[in-house]
PyMOL Python script that loads the backbone (N, CA, C, O; Angstrom):
from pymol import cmd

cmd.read_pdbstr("""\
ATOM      1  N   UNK A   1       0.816  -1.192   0.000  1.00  0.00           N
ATOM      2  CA  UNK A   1       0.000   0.000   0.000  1.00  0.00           C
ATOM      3  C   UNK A   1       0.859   1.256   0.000  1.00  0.00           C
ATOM      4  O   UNK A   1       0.425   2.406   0.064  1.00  0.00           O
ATOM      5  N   UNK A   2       2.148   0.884  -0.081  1.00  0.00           N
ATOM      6  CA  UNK A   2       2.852   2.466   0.077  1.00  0.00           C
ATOM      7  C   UNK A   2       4.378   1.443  -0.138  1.00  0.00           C
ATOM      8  O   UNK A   2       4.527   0.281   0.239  1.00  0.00           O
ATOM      9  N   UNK A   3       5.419   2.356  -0.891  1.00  0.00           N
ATOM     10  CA  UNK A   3       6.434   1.470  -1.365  1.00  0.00           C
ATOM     11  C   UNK A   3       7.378   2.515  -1.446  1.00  0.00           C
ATOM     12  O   UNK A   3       7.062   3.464  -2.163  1.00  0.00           O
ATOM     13  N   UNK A   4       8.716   2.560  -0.736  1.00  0.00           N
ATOM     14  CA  UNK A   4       9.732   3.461  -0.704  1.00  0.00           C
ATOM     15  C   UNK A   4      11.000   3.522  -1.347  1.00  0.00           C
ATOM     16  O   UNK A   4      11.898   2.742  -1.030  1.00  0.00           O
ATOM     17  N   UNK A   5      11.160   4.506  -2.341  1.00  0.00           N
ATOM     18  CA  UNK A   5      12.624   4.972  -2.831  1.00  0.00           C
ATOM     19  C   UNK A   5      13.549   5.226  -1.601  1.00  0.00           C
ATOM     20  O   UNK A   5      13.131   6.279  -1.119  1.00  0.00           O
ATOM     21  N   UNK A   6      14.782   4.702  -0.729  1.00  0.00           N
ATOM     22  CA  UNK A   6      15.005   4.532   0.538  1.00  0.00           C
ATOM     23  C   UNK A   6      16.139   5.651  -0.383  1.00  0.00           C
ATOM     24  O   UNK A   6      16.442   6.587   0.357  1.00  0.00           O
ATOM     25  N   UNK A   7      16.607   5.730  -1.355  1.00  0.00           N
ATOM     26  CA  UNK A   7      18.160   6.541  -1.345  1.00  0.00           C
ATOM     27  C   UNK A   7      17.253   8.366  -1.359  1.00  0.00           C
ATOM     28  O   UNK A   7      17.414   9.371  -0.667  1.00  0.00           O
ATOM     29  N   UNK A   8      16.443   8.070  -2.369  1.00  0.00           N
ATOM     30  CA  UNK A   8      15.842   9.159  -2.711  1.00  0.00           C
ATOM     31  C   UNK A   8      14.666   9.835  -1.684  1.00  0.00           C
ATOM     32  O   UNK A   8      14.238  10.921  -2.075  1.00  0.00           O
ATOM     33  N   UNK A   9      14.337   9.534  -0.950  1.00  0.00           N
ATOM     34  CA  UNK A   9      12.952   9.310  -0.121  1.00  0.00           C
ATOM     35  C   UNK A   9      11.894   9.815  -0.671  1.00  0.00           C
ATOM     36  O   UNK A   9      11.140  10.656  -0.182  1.00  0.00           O
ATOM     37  N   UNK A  10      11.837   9.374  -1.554  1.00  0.00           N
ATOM     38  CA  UNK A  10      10.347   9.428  -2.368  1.00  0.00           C
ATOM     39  C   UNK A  10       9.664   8.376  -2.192  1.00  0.00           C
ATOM     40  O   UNK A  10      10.178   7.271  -2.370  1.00  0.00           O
ATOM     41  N   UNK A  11       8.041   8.563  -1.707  1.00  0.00           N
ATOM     42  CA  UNK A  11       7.339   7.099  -0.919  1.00  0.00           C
ATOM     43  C   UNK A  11       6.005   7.364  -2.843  1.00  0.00           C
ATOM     44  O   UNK A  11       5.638   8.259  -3.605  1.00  0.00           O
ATOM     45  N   UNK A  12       5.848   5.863  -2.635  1.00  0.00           N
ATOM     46  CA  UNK A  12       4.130   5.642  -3.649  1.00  0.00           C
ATOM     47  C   UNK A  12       3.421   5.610  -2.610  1.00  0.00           C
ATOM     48  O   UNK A  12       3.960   5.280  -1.553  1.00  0.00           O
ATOM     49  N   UNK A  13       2.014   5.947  -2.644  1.00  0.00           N
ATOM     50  CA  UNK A  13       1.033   6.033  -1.772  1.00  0.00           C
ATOM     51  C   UNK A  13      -0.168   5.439  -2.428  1.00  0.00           C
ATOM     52  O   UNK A  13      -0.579   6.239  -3.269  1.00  0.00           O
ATOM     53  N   UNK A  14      -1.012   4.185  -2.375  1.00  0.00           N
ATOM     54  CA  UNK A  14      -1.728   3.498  -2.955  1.00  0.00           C
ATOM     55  C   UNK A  14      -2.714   4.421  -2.821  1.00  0.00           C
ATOM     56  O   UNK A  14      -2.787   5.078  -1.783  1.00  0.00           O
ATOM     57  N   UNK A  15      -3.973   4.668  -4.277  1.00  0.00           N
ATOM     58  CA  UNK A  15      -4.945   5.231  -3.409  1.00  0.00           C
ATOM     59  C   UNK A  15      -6.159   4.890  -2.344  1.00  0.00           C
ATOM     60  O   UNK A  15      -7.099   5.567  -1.929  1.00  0.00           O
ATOM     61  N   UNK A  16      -5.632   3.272  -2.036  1.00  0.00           N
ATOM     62  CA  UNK A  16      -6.453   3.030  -1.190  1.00  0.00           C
ATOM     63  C   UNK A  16      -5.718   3.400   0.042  1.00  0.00           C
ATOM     64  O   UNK A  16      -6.641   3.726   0.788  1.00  0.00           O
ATOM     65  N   UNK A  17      -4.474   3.568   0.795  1.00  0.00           N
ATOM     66  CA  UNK A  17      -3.890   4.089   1.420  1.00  0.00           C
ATOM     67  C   UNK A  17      -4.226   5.541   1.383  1.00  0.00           C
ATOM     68  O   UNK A  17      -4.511   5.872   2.534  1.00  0.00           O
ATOM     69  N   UNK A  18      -4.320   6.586   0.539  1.00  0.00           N
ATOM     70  CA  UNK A  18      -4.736   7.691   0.687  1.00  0.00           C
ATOM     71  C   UNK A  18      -6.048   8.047   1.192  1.00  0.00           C
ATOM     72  O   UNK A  18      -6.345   9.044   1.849  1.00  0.00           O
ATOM     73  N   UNK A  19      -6.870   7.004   0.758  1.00  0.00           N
ATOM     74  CA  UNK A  19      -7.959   7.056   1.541  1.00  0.00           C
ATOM     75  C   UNK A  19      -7.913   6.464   3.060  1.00  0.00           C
ATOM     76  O   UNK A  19      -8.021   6.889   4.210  1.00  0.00           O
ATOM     77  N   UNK A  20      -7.811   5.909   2.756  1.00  0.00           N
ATOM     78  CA  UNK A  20      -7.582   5.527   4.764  1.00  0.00           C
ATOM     79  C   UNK A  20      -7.269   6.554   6.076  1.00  0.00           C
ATOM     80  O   UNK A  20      -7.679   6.753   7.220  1.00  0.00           O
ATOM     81  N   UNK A  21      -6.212   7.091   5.077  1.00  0.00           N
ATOM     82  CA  UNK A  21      -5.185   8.416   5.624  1.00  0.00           C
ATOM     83  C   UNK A  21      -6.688   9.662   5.484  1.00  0.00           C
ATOM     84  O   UNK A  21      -6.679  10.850   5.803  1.00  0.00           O
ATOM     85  N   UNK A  22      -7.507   9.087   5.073  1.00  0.00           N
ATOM     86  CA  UNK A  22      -8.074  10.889   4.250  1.00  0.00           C
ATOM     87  C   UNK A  22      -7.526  12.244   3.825  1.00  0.00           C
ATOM     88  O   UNK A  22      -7.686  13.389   4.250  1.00  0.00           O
ATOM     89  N   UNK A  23      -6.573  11.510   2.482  1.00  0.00           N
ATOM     90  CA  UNK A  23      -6.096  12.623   1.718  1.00  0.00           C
ATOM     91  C   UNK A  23      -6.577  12.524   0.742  1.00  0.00           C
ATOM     92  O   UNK A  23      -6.622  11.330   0.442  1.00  0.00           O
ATOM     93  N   UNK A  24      -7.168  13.385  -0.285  1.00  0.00           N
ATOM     94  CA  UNK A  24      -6.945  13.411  -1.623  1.00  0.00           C
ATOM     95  C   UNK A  24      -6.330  12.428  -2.516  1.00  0.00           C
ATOM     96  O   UNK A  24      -5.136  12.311  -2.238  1.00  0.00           O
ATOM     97  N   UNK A  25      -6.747  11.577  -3.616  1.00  0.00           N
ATOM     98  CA  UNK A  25      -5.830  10.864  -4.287  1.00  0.00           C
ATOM     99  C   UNK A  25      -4.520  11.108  -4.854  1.00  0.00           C
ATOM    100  O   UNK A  25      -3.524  10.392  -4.954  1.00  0.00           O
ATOM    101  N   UNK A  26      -4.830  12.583  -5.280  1.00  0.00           N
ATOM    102  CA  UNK A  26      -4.103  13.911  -5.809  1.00  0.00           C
ATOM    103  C   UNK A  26      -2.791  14.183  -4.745  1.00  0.00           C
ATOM    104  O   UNK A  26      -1.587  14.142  -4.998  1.00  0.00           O
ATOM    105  N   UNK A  27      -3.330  14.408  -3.753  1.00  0.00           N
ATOM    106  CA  UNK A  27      -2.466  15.094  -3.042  1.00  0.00           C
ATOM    107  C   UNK A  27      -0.829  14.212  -2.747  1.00  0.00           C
ATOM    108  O   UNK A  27      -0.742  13.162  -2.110  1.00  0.00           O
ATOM    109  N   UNK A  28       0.036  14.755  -3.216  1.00  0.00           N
ATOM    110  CA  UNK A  28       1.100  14.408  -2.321  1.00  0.00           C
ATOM    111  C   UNK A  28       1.496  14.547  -0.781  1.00  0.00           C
ATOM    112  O   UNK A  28       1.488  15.593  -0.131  1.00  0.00           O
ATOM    113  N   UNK A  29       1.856  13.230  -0.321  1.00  0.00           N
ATOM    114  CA  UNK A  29       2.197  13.356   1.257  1.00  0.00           C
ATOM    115  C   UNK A  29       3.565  13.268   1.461  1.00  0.00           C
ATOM    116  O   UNK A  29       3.987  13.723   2.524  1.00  0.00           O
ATOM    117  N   UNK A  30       4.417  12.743   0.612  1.00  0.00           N
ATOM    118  CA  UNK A  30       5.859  13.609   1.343  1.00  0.00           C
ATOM    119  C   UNK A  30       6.685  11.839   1.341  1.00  0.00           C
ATOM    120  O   UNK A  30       6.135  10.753   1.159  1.00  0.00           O
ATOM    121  N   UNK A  31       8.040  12.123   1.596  1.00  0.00           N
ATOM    122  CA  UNK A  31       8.870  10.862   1.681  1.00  0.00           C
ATOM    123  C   UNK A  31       8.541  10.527   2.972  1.00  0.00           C
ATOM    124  O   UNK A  31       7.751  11.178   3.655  1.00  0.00           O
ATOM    125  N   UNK A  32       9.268   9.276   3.428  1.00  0.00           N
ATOM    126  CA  UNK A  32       9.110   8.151   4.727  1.00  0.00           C
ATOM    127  C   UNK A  32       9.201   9.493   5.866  1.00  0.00           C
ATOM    128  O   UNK A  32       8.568   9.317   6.907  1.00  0.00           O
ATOM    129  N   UNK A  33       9.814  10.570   5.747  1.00  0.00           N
ATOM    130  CA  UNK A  33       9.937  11.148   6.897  1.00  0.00           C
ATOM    131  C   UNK A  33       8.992  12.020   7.586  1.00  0.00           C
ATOM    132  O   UNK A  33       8.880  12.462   8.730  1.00  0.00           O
ATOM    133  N   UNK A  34       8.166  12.136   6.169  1.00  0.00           N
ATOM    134  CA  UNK A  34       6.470  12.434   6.516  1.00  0.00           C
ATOM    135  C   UNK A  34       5.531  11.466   6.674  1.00  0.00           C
ATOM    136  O   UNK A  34       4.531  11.755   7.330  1.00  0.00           O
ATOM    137  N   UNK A  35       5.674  10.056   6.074  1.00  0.00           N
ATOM    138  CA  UNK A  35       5.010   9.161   7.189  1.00  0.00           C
ATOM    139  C   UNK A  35       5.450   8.663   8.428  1.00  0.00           C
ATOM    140  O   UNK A  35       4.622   7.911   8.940  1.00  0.00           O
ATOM    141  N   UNK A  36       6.383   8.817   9.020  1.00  0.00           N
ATOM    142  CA  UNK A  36       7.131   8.806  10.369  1.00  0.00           C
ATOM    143  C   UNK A  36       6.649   9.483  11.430  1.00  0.00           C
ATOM    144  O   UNK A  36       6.337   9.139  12.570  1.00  0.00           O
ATOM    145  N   UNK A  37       6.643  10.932  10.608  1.00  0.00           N
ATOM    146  CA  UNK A  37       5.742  12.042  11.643  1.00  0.00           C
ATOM    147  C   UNK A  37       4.355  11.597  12.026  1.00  0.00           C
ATOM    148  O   UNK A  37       3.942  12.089  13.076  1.00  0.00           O
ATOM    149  N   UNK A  38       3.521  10.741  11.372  1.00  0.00           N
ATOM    150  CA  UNK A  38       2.233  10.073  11.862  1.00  0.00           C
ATOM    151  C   UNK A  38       2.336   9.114  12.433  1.00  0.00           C
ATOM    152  O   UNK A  38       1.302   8.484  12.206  1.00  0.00           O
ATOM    153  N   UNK A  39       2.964   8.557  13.074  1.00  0.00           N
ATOM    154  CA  UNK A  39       3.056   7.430  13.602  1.00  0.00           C
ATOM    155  C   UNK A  39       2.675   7.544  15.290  1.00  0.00           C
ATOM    156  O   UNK A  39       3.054   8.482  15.990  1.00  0.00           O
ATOM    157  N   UNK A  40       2.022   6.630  15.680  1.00  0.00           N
ATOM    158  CA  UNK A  40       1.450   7.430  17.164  1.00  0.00           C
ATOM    159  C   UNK A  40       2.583   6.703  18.031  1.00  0.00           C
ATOM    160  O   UNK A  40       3.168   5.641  17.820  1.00  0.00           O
ATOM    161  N   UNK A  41       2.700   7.654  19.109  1.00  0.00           N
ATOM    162  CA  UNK A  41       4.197   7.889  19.910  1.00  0.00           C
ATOM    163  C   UNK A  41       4.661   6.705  20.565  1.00  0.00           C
ATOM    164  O   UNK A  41       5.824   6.604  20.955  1.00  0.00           O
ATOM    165  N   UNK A  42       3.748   5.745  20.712  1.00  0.00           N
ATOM    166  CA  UNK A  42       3.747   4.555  20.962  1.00  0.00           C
ATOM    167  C   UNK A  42       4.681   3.428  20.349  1.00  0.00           C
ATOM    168  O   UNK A  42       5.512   2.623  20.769  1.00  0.00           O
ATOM    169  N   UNK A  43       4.230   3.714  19.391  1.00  0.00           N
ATOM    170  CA  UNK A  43       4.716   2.671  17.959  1.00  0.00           C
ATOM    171  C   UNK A  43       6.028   3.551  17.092  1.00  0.00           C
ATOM    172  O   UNK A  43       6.279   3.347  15.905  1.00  0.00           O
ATOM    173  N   UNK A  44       6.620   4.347  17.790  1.00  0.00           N
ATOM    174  CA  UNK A  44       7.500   5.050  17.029  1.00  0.00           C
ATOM    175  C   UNK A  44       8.892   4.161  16.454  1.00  0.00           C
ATOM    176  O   UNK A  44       9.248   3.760  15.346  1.00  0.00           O
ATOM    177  N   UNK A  45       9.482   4.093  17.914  1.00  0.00           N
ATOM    178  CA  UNK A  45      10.597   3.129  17.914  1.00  0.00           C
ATOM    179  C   UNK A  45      10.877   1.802  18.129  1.00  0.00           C
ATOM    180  O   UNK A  45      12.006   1.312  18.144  1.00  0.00           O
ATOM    181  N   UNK A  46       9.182   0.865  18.404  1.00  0.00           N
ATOM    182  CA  UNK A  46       9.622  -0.371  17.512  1.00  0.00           C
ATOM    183  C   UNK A  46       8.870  -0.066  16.197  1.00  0.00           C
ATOM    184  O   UNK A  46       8.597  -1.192  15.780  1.00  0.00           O
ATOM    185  N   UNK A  47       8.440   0.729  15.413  1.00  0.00           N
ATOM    186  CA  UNK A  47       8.491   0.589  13.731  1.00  0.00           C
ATOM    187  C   UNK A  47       9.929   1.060  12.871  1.00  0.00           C
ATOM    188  O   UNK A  47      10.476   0.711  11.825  1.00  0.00           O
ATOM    189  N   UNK A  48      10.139   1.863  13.746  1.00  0.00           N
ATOM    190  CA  UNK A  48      11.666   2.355  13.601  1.00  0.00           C
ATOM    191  C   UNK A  48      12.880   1.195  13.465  1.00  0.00           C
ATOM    192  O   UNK A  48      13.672   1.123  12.525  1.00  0.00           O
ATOM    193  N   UNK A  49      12.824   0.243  14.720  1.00  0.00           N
ATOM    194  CA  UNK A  49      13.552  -1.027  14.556  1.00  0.00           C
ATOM    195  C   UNK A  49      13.334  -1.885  13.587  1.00  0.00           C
ATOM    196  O   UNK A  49      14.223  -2.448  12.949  1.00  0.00           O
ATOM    197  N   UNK A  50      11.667  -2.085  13.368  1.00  0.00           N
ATOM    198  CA  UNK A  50      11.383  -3.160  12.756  1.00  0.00           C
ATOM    199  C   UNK A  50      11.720  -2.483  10.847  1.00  0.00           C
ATOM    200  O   UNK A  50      11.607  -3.240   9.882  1.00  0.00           O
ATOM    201  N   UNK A  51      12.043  -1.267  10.734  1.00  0.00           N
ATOM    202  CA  UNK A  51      12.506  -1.087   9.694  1.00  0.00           C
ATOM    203  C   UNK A  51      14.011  -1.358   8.995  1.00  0.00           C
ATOM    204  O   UNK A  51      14.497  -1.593   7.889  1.00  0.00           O
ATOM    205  N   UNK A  52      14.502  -1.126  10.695  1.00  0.00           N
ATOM    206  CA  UNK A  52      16.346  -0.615  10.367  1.00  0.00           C
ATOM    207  C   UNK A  52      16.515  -2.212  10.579  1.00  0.00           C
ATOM    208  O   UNK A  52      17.504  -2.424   9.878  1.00  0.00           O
ATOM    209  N   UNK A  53      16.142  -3.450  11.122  1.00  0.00           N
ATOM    210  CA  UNK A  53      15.856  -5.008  11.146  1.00  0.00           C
ATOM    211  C   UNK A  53      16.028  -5.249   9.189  1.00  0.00           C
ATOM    212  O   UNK A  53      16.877  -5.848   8.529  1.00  0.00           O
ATOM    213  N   UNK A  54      14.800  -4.473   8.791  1.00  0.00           N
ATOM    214  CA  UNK A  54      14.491  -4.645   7.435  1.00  0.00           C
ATOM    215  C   UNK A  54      15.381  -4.555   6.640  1.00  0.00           C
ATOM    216  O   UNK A  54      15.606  -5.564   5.972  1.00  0.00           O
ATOM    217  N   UNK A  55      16.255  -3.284   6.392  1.00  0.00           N
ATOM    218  CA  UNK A  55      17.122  -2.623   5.996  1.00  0.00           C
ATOM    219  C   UNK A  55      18.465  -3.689   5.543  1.00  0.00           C
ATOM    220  O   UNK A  55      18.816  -4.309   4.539  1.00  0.00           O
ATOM    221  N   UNK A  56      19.092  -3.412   7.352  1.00  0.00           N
ATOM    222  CA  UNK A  56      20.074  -4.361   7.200  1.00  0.00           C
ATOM    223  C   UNK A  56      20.029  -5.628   7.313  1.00  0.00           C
ATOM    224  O   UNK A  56      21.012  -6.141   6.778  1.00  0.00           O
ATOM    225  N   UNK A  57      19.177  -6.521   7.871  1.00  0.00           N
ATOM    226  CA  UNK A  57      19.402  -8.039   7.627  1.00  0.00           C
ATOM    227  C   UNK A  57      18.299  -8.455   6.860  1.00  0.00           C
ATOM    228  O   UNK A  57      18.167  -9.675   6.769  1.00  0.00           O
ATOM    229  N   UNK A  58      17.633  -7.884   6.397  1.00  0.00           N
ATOM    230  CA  UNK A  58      16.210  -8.030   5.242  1.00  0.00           C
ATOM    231  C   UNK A  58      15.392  -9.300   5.881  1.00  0.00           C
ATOM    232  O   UNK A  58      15.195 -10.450   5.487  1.00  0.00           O
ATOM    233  N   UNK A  59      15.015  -8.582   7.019  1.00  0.00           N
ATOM    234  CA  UNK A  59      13.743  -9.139   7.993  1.00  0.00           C
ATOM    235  C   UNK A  59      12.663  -9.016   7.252  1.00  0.00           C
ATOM    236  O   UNK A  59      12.402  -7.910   6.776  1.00  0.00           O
ATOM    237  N   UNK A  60      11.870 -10.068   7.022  1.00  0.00           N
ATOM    238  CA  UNK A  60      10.432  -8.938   5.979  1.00  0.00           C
ATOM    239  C   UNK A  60       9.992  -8.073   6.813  1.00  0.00           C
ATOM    240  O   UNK A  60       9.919  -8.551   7.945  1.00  0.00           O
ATOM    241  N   UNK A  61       9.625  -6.866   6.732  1.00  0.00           N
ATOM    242  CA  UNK A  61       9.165  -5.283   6.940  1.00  0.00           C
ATOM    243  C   UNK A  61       7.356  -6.033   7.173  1.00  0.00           C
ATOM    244  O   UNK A  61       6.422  -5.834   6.396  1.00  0.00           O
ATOM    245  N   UNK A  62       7.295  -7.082   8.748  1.00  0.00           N
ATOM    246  CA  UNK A  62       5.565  -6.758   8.767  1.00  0.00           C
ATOM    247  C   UNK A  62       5.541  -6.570  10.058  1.00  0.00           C
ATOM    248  O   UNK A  62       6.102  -7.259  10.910  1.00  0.00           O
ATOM    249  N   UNK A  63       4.573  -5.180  10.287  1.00  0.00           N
ATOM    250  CA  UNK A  63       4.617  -4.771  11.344  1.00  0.00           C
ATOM    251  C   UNK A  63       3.803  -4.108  11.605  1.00  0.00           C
ATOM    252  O   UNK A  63       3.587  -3.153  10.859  1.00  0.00           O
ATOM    253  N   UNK A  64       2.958  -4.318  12.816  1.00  0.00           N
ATOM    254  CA  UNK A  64       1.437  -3.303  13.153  1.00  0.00           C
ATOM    255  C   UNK A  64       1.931  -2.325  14.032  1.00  0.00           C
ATOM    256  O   UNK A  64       2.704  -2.522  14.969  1.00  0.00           O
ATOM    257  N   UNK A  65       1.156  -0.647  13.469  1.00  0.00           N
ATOM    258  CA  UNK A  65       1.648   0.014  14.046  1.00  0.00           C
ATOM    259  C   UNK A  65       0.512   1.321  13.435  1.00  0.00           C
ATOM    260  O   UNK A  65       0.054   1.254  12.295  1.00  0.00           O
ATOM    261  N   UNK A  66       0.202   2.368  14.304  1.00  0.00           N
ATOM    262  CA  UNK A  66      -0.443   3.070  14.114  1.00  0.00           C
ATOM    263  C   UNK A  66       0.076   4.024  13.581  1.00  0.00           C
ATOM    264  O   UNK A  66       1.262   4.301  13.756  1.00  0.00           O
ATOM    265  N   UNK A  67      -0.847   4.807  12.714  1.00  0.00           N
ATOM    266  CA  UNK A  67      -0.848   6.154  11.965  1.00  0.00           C
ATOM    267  C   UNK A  67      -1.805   7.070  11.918  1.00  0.00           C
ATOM    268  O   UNK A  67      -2.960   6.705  11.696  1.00  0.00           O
ATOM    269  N   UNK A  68      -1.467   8.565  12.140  1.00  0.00           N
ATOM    270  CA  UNK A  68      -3.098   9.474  12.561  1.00  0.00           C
ATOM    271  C   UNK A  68      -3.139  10.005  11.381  1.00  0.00           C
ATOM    272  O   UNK A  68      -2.314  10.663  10.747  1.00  0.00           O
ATOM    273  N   UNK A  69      -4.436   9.563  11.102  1.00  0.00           N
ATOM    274  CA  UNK A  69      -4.645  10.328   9.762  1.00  0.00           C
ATOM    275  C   UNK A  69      -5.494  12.004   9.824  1.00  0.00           C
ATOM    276  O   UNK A  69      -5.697  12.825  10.719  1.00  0.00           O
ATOM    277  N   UNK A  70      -5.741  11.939   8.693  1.00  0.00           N
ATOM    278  CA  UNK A  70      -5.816  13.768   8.339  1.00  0.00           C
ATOM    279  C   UNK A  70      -6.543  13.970   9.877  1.00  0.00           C
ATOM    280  O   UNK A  70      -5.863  14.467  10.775  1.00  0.00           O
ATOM    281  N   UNK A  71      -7.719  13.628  10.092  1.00  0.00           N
ATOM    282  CA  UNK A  71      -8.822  14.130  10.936  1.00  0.00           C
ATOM    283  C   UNK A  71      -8.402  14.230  12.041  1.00  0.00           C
ATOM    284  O   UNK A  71      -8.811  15.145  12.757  1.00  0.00           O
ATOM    285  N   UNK A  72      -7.221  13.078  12.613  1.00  0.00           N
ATOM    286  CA  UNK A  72      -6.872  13.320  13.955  1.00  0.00           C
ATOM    287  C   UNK A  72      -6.759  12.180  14.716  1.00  0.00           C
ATOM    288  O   UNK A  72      -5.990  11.972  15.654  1.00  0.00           O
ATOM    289  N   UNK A  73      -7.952  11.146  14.021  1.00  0.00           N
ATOM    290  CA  UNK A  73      -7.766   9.611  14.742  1.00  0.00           C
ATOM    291  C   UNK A  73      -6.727   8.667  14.443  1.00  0.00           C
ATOM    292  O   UNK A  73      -5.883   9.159  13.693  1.00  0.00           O
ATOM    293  N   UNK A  74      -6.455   7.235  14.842  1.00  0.00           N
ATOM    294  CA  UNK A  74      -5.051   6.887  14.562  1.00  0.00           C
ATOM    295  C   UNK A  74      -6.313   5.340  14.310  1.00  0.00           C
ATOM    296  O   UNK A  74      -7.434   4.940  14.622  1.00  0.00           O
ATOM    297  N   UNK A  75      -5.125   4.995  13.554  1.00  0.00           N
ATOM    298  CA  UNK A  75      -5.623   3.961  12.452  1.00  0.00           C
ATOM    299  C   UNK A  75      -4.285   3.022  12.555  1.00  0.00           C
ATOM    300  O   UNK A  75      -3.102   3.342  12.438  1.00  0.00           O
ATOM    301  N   UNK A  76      -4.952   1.617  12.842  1.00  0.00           N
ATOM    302  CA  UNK A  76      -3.830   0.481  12.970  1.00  0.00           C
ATOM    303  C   UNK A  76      -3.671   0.473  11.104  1.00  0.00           C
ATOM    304  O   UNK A  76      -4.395   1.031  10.280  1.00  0.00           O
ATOM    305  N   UNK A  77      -2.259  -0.514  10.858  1.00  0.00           N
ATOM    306  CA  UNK A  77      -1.862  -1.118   9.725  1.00  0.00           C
ATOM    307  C   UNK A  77      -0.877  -1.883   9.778  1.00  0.00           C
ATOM    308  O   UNK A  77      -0.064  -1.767  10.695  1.00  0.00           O
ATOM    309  N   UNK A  78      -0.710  -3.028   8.600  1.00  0.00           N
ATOM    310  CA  UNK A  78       0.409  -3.635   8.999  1.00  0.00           C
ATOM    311  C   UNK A  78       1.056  -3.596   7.634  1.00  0.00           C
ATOM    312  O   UNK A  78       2.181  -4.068   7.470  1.00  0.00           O
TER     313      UNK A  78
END
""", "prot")
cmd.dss("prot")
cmd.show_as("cartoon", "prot")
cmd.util.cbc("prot")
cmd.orient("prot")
């Protein structure tokens, strides 16, 4: 649902992911470091691990973890 250029940080954003989020299909939301900023404070730094896991020993990247979308509420995903 969302797929990252890691050198470039340019993220795809599915538009069923944009909807979820309630953005615009249109709208651009920004590289990984603007979906980072949504992440509820909870779930920051194990999604953070379970990425840099990903990265360097190519753990598969599955991991539940919340994100607040436009309105304000936070929305699980994995």
């Amino acid at each position: 649902i969302w797929d990252w250029d890691v050198p470039n940080d340019l993220c795809y954003f599915s538009p069923r992911f944009r909807t979820l989020m309630g953005y615009p299909s249109e709208e651009y939301i920004g590289g990984f470091s603007a979906l980072a900023a949504v992440v509820h404070p909870d779930d920051l730094l194990p999604t953070q691990q379970a990425l840099q896991d990903h990265l360097e020993q190519r753990i598969p990247f599955q991991h539940k973890y919340r994100l607040r979308t436009v309105s304000g509420e936070y929305r699980w995903f994995m």
